[in-house]
N, CA, C and O atoms as a Maestro MAE file, in Angstrom:
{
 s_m_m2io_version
 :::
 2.0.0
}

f_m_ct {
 s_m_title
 :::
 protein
 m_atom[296] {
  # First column is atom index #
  i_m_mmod_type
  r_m_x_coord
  r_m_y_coord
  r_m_z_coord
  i_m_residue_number
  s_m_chain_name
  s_m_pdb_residue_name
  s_m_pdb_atom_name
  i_m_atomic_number
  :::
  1 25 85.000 145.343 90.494 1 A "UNK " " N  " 7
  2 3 85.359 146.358 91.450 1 A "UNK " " CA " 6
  3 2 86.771 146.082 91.983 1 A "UNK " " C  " 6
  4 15 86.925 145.046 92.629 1 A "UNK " " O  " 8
  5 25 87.708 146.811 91.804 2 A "UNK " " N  " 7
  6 3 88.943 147.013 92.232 2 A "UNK " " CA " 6
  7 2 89.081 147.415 93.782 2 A "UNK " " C  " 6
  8 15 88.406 148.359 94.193 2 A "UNK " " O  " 8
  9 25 90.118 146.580 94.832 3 A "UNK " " N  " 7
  10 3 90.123 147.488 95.902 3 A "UNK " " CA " 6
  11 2 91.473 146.965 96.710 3 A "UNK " " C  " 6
  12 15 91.783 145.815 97.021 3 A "UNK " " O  " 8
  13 25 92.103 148.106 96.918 4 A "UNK " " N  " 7
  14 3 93.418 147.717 97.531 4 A "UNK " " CA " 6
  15 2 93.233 147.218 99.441 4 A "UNK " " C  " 6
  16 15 92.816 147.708 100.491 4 A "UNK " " O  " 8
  17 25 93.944 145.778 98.861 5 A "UNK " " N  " 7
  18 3 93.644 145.118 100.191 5 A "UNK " " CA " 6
  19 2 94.712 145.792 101.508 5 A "UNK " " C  " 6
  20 15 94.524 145.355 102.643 5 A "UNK " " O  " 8
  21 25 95.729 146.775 101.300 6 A "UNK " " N  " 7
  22 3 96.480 147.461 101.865 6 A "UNK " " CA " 6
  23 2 96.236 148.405 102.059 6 A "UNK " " C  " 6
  24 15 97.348 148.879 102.289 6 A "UNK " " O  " 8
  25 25 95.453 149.300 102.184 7 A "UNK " " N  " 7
  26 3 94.821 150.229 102.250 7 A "UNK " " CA " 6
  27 2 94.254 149.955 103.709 7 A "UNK " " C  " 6
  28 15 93.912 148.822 104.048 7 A "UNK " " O  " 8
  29 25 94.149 151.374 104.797 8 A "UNK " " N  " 7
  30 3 94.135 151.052 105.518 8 A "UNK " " CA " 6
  31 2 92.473 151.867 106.037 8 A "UNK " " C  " 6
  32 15 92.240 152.793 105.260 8 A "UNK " " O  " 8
  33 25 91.964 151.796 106.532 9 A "UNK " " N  " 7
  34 3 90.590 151.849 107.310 9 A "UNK " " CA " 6
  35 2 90.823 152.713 107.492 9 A "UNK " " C  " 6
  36 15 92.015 152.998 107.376 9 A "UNK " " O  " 8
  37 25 89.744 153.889 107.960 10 A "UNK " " N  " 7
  38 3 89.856 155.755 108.308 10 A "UNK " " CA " 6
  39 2 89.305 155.110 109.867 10 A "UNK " " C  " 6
  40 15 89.966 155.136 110.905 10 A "UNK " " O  " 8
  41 25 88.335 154.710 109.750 11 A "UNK " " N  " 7
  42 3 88.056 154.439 111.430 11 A "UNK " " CA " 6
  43 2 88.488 153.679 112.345 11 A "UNK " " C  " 6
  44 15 88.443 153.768 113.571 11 A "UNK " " O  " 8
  45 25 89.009 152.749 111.495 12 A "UNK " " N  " 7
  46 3 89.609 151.423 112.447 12 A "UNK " " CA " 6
  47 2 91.025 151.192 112.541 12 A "UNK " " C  " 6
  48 15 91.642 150.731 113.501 12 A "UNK " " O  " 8
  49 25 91.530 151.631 111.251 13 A "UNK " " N  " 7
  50 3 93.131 151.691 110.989 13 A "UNK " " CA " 6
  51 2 93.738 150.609 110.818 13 A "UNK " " C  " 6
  52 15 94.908 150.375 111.121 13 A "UNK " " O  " 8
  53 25 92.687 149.630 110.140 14 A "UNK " " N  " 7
  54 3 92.953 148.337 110.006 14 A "UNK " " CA " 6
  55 2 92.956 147.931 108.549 14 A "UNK " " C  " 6
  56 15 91.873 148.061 107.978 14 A "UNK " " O  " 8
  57 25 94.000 147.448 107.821 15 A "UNK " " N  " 7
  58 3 93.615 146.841 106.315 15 A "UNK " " CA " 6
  59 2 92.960 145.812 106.179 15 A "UNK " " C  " 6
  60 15 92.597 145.076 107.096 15 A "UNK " " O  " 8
  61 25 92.766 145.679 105.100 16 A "UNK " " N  " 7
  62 3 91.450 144.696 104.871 16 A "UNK " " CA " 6
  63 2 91.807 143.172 104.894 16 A "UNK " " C  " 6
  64 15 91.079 142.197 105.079 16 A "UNK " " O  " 8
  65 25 93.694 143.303 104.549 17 A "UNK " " N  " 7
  66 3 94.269 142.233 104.023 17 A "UNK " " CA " 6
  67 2 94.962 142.019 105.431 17 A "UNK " " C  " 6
  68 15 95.327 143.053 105.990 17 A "UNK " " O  " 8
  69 25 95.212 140.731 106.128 18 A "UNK " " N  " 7
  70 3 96.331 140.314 107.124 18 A "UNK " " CA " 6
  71 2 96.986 139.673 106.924 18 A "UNK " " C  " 6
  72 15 96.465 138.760 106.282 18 A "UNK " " O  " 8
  73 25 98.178 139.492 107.116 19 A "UNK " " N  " 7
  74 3 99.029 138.269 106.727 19 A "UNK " " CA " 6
  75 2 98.643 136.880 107.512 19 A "UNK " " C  " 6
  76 15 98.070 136.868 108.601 19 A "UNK " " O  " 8
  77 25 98.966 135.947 106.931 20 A "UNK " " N  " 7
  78 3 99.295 134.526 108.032 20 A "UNK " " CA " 6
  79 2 100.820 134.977 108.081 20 A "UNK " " C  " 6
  80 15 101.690 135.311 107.277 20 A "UNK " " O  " 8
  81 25 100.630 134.748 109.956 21 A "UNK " " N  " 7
  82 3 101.747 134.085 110.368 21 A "UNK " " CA " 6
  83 2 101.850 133.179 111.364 21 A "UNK " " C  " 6
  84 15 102.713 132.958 112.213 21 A "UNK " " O  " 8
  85 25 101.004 132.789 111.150 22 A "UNK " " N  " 7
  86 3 100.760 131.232 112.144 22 A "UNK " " CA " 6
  87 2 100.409 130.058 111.660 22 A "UNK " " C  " 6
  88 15 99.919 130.077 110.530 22 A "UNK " " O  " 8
  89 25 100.520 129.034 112.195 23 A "UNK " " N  " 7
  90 3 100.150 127.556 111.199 23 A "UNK " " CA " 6
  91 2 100.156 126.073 111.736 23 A "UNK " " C  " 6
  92 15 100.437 126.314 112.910 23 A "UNK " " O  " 8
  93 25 100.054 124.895 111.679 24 A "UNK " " N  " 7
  94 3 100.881 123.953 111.954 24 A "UNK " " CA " 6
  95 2 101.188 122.875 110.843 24 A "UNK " " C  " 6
  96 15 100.854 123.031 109.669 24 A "UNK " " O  " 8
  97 25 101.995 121.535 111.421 25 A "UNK " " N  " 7
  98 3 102.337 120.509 110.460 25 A "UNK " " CA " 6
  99 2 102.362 119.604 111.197 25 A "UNK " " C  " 6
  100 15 102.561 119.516 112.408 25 A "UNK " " O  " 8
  101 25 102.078 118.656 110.153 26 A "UNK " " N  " 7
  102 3 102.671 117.337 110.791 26 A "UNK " " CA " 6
  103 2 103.320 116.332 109.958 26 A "UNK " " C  " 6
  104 15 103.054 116.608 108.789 26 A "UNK " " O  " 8
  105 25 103.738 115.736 109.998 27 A "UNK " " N  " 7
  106 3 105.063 114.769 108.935 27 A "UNK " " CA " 6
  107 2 104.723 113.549 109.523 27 A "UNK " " C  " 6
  108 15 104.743 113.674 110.748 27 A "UNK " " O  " 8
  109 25 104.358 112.193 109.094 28 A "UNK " " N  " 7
  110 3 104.432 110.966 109.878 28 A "UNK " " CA " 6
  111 2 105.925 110.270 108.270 28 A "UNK " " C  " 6
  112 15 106.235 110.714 107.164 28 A "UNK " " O  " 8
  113 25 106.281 109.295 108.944 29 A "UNK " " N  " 7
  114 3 106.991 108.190 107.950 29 A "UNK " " CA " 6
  115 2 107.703 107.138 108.571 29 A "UNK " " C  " 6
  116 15 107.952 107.079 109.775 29 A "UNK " " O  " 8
  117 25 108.049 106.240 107.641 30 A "UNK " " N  " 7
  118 3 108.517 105.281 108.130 30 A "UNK " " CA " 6
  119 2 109.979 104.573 106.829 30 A "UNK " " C  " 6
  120 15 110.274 104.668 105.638 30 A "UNK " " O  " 8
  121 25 110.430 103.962 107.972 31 A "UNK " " N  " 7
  122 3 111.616 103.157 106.769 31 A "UNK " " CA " 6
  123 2 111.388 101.595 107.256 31 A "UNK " " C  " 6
  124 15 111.120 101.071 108.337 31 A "UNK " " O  " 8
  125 25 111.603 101.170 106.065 32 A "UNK " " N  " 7
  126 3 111.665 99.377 105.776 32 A "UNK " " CA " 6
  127 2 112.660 98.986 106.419 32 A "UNK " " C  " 6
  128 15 113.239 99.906 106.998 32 A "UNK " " O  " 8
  129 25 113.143 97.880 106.569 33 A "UNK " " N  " 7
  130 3 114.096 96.966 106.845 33 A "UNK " " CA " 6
  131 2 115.011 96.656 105.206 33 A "UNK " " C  " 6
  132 15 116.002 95.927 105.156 33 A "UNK " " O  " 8
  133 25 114.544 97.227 104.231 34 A "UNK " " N  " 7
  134 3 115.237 96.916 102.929 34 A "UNK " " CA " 6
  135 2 115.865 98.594 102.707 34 A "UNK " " C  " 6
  136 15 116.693 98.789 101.817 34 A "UNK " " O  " 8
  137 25 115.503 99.469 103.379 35 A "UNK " " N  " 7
  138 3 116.128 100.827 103.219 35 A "UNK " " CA " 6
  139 2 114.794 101.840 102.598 35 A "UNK " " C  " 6
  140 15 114.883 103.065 102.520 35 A "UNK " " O  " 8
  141 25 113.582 101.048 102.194 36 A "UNK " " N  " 7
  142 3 112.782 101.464 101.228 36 A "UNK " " CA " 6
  143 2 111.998 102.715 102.042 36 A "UNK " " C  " 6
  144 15 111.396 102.238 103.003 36 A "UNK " " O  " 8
  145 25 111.859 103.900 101.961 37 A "UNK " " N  " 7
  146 3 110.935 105.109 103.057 37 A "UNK " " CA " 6
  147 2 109.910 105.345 102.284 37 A "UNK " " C  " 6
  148 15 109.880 105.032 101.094 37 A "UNK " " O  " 8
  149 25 108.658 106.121 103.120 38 A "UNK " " N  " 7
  150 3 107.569 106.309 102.574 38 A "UNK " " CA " 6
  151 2 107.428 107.927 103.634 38 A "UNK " " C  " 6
  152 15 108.239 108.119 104.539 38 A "UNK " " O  " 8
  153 25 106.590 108.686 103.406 39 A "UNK " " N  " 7
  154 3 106.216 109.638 104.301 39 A "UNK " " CA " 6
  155 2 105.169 110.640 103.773 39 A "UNK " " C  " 6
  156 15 104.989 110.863 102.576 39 A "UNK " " O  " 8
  157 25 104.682 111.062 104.507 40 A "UNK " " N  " 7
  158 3 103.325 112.167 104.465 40 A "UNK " " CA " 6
  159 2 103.133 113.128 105.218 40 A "UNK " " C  " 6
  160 15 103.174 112.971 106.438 40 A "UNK " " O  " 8
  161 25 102.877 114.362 104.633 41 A "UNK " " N  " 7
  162 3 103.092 115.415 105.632 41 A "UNK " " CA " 6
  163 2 101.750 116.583 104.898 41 A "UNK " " C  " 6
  164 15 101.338 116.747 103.750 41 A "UNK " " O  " 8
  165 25 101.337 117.325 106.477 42 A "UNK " " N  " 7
  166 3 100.640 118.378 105.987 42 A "UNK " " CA " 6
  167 2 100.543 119.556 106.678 42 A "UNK " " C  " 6
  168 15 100.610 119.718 107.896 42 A "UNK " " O  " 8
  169 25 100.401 120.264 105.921 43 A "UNK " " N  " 7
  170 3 100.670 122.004 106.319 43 A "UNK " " CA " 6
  171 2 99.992 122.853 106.281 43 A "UNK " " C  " 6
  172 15 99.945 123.152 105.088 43 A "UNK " " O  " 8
  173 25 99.073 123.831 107.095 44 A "UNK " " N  " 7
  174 3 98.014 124.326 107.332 44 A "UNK " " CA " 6
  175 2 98.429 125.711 107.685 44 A "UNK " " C  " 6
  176 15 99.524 125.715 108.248 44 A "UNK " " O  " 8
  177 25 97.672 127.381 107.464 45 A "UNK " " N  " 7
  178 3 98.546 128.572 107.890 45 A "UNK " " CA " 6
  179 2 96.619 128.702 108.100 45 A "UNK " " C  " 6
  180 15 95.666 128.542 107.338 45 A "UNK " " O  " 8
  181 25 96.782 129.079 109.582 46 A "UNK " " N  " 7
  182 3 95.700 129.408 110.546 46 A "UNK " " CA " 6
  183 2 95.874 130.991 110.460 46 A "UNK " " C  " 6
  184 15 96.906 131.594 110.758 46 A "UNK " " O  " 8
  185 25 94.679 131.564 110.000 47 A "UNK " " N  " 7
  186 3 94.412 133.029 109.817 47 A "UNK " " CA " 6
  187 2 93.308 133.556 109.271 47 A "UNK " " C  " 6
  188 15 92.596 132.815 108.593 47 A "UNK " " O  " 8
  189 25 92.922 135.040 109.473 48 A "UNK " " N  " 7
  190 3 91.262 135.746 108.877 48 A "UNK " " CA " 6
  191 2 92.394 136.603 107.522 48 A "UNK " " C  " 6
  192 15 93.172 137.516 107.799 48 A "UNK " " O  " 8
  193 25 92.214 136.048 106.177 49 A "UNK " " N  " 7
  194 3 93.183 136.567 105.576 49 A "UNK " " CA " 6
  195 2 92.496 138.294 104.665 49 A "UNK " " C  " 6
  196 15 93.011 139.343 104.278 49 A "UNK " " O  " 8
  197 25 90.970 137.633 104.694 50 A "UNK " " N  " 7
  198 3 90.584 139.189 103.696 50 A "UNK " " CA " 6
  199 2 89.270 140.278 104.350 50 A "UNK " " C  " 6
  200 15 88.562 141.151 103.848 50 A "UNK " " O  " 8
  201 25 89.432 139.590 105.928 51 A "UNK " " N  " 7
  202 3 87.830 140.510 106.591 51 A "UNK " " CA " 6
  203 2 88.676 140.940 107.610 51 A "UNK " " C  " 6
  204 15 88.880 140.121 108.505 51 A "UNK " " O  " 8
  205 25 89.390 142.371 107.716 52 A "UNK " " N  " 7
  206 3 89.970 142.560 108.887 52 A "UNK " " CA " 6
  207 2 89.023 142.625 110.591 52 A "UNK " " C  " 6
  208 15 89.338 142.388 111.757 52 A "UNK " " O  " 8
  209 25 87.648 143.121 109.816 53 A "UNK " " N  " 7
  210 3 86.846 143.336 111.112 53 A "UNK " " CA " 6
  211 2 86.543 141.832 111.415 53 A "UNK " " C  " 6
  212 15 86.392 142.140 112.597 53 A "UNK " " O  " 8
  213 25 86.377 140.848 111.417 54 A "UNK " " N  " 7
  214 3 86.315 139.866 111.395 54 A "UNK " " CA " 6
  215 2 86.884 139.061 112.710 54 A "UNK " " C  " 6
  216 15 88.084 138.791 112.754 54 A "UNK " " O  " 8
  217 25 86.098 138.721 113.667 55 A "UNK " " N  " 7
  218 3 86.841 137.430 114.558 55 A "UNK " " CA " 6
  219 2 87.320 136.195 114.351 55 A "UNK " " C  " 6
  220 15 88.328 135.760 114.908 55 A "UNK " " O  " 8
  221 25 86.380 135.351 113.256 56 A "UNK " " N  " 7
  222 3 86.598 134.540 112.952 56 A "UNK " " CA " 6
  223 2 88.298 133.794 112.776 56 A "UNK " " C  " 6
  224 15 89.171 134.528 112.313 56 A "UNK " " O  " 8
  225 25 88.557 132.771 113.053 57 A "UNK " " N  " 7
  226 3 89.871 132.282 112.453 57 A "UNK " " CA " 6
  227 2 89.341 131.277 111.109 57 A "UNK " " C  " 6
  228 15 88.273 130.684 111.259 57 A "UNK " " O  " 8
  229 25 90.037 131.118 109.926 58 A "UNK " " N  " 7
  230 3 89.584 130.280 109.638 58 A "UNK " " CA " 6
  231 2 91.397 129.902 108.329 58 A "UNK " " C  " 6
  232 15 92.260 130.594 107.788 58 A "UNK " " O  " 8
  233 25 91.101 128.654 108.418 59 A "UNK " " N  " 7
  234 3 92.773 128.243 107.797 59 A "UNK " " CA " 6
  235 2 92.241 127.824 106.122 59 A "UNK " " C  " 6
  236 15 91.527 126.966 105.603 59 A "UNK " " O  " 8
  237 25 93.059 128.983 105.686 60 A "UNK " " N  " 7
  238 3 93.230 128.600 104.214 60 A "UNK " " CA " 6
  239 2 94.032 128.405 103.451 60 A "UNK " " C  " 6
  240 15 93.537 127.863 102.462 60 A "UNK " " O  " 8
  241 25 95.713 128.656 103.309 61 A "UNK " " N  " 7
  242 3 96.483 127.864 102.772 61 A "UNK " " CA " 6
  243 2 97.028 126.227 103.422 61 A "UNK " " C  " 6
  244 15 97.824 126.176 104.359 61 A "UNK " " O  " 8
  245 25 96.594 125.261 102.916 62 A "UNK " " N  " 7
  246 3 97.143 124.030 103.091 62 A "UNK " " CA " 6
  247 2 97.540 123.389 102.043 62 A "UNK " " C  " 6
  248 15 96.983 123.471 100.948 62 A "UNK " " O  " 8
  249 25 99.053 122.337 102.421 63 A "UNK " " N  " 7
  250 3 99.389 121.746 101.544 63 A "UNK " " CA " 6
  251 2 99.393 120.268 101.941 63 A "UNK " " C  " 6
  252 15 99.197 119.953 103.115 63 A "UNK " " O  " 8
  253 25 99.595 119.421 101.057 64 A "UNK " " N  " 7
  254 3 99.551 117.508 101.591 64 A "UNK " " CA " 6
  255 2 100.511 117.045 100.442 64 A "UNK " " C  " 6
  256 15 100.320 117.088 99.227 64 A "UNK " " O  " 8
  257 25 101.637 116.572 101.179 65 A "UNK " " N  " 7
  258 3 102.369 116.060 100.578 65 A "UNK " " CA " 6
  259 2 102.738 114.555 100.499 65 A "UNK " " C  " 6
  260 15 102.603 114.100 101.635 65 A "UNK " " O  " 8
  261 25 103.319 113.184 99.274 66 A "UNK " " N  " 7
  262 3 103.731 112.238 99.822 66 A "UNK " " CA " 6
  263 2 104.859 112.004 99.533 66 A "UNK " " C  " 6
  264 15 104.959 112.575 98.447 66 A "UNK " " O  " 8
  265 25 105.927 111.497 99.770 67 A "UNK " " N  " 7
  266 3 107.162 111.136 99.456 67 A "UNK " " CA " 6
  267 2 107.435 109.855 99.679 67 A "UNK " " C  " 6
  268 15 106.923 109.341 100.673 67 A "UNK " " O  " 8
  269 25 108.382 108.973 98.728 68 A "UNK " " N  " 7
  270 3 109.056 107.893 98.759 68 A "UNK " " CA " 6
  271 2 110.725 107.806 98.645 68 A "UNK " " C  " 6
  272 15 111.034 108.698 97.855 68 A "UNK " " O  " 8
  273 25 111.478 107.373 98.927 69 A "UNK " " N  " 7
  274 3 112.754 107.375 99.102 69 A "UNK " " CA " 6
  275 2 113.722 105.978 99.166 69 A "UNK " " C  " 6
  276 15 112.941 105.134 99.605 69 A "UNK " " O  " 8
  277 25 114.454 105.606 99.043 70 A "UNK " " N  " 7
  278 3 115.533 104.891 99.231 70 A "UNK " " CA " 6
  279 2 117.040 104.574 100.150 70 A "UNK " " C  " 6
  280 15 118.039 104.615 99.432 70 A "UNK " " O  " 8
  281 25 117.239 104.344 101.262 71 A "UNK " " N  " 7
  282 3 118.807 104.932 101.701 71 A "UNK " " CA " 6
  283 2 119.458 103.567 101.245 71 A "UNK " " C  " 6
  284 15 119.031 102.413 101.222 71 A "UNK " " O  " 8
  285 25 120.784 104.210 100.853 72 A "UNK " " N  " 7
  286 3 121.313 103.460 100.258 72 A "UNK " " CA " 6
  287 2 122.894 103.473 101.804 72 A "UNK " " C  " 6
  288 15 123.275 104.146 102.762 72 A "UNK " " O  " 8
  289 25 123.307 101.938 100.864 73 A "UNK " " N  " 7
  290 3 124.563 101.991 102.731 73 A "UNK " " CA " 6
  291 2 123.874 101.422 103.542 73 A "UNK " " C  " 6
  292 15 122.888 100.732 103.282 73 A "UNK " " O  " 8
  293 25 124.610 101.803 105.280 74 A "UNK " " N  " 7
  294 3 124.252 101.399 106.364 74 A "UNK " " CA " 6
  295 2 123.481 103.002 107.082 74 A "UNK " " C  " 6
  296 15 122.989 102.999 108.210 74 A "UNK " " O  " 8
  :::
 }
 m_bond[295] {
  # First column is bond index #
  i_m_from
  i_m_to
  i_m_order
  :::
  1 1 2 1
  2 2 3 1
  3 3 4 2
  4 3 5 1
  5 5 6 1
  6 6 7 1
  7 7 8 2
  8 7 9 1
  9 9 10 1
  10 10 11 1
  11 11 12 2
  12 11 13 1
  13 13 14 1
  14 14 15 1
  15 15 16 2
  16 15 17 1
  17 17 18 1
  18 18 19 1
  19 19 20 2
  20 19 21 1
  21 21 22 1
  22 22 23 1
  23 23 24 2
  24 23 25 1
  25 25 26 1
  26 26 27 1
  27 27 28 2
  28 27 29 1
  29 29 30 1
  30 30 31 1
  31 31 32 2
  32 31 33 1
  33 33 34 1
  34 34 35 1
  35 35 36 2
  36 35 37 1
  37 37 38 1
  38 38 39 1
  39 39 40 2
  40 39 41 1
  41 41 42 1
  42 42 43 1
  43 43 44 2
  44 43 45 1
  45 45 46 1
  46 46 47 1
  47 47 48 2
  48 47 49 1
  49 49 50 1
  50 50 51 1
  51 51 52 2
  52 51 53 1
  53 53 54 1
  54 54 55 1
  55 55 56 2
  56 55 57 1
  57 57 58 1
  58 58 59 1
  59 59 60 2
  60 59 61 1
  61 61 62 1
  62 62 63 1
  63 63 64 2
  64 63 65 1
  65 65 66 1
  66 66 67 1
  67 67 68 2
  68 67 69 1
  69 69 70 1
  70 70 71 1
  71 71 72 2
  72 71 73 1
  73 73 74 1
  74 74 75 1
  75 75 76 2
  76 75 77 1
  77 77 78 1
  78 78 79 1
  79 79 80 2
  80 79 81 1
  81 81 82 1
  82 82 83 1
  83 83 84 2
  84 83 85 1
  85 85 86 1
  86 86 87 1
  87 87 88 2
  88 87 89 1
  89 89 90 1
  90 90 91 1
  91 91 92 2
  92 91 93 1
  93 93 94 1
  94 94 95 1
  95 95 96 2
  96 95 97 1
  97 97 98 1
  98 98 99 1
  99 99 100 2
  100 99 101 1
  101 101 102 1
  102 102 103 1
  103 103 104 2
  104 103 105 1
  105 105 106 1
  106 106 107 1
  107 107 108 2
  108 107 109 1
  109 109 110 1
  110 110 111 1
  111 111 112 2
  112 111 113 1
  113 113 114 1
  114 114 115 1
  115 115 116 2
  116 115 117 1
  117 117 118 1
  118 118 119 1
  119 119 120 2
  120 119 121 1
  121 121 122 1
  122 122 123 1
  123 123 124 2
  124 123 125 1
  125 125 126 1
  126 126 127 1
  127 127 128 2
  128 127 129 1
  129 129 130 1
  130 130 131 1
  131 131 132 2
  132 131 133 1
  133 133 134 1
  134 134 135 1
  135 135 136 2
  136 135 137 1
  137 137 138 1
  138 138 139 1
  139 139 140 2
  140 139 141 1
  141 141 142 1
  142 142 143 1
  143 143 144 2
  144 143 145 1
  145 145 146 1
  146 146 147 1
  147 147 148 2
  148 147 149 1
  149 149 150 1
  150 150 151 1
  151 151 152 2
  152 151 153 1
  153 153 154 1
  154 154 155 1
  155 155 156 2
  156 155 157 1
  157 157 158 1
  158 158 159 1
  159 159 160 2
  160 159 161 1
  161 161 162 1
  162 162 163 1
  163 163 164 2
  164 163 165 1
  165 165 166 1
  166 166 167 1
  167 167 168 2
  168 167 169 1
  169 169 170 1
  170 170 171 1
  171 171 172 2
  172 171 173 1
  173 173 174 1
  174 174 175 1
  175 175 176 2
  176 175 177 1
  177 177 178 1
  178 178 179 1
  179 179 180 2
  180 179 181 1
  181 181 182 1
  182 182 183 1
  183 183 184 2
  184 183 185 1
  185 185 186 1
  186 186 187 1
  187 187 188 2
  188 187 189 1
  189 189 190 1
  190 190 191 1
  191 191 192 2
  192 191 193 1
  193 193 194 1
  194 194 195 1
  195 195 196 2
  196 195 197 1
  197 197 198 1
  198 198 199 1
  199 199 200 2
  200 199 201 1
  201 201 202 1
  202 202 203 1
  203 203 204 2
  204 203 205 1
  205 205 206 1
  206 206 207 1
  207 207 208 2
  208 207 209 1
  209 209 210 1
  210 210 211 1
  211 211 212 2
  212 211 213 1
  213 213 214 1
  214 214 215 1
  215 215 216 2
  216 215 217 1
  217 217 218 1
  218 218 219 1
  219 219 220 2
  220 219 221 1
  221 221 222 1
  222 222 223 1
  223 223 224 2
  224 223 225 1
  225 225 226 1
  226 226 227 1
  227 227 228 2
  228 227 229 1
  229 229 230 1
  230 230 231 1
  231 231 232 2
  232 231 233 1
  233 233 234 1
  234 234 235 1
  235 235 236 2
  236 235 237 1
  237 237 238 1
  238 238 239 1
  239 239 240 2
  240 239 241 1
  241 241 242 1
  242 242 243 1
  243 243 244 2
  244 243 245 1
  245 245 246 1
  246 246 247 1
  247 247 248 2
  248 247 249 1
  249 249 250 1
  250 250 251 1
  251 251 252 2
  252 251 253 1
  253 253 254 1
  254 254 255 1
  255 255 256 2
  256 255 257 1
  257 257 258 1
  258 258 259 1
  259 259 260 2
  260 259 261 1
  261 261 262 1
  262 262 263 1
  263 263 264 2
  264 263 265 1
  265 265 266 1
  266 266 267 1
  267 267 268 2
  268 267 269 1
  269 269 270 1
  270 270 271 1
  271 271 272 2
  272 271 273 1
  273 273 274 1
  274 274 275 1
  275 275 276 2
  276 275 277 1
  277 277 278 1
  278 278 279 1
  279 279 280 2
  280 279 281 1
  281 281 282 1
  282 282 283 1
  283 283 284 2
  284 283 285 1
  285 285 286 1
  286 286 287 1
  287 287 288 2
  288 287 289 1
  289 289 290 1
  290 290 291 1
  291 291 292 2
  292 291 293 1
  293 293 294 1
  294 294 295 1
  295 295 296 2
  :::
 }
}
């Protein structure tokens, strides 16, 4: 069954589809005493993305990232 999530409601005037535009993050890391970095971060978009009638919040794009690094110099 096909159904356009843009399409808008006759009674409610609401589409089916909402965007996220809300979210949070957080990043922790650290650097060595040899220059050596490490870090971790994650990213969450808080939203009801496909039930417009819907109260619920519920967060479904997240990402988790890790990174390592080097600074080189002072």
């Amino acid at each position: 069954m096909e159904a356009d999530l843009y399409e808008k409601d006759g009674s409610t005037g609401l589409a089916a589809f909402q965007e996220s535009n809300s979210g949070f993050g957080a990043k922790v890391g650290y650097e060595f005493v040899s220059g050596f970095q490490i870090n971790a971060s994650y990213k969450a978009s808080i939203s009801n993305l496909l039930d417009a009638n819907s109260s619920q919040v519920k967060i479904h794009p997240h990402a988790i990232s890790v990174g390592v690094a080097y600074r080189f110099g002072k």
